[in-house]
C-alpha positions in Angstrom: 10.5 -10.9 -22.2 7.2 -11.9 -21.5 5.7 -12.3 -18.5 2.1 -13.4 -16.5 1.4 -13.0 -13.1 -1.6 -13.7 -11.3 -2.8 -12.4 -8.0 -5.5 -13.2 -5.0 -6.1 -10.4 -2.7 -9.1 -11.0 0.4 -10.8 -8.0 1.6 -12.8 -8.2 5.1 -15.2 -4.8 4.4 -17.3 -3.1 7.1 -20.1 -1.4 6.3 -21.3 2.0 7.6 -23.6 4.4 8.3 -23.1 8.0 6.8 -23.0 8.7 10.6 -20.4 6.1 11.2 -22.2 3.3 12.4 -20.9 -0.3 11.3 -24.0 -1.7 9.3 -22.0 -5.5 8.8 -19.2 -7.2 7.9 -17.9 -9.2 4.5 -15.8 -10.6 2.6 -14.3 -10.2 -0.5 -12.0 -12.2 -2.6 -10.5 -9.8 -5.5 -8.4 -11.4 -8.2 -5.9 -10.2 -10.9 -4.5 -11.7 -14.2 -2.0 -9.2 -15.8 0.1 -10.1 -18.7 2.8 -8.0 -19.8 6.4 -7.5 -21.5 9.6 -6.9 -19.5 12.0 -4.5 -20.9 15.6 -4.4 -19.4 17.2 -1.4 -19.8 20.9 0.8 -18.8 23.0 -2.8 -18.8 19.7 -4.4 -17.4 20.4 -2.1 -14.1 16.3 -0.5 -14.7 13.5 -2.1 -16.7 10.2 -0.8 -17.8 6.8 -3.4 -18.1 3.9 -2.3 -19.6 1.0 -4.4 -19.2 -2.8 -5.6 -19.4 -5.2 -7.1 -16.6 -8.4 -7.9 -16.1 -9.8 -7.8 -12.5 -12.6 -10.5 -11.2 -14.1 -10.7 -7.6 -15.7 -13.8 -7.8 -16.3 -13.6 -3.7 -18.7 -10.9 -2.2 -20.4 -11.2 0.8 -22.4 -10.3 3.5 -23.2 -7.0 1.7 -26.2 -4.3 3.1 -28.8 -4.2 0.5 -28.5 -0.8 0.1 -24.8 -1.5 -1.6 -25.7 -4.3 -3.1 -28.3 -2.5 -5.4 -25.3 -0.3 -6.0 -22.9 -3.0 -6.3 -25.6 -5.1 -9.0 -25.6 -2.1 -11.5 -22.1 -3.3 -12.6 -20.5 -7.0 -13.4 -18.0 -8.5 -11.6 -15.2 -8.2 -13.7 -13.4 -5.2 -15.0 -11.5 -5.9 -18.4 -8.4 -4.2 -20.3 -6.9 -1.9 -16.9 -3.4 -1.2 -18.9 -0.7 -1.1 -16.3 3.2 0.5 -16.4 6.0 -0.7 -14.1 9.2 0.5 -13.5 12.3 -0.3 -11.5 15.7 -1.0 -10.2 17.7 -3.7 -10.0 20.0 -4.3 -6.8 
């Protein structure tokens, strides 16, 4: 059937130096909506879900401005990843 999931992952990023110094410290907070379709499969023993998500991180800070010019050539958001699960049931 169908299914929705969403998920919150926080990232604490150093920064560094090509030779290794750390620059700073931040924070991230990366999010993920993924909507799918669960497939049961072999007497429901395996299933299969193929799937959809778009990624946000609404949370970034604390970032060198050297990155950050990087990191401002791009939104925030990254639509349409397509996604395939698979798996056993115990």
């Amino acid at each position: 059937g169908l299914f929705a999931t969403v998920h919150a992952t926080p990232f604490y990023q150093q920064y560094y130096t090509p030779e290794k110094e750390t620059i700073q410290t931040g924070f991230q907070l990366f999010t993920t909506l993924r909507a799918g379709y669960h497939i049961p499969m072999f007497k429901n023993r395996f299933f299969i879900e193929p799937s959809i998500a778009c990624t946000y991180w609404p949370i970034n800070t604390n970032m060198p401005d050297s990155f950050e010019q990087q990191e401002n050539k791009w939104p925030n958001y990254f639509l349409f990843e397509p996604g395939f699960n698979f798996g056993v049931k115990f």
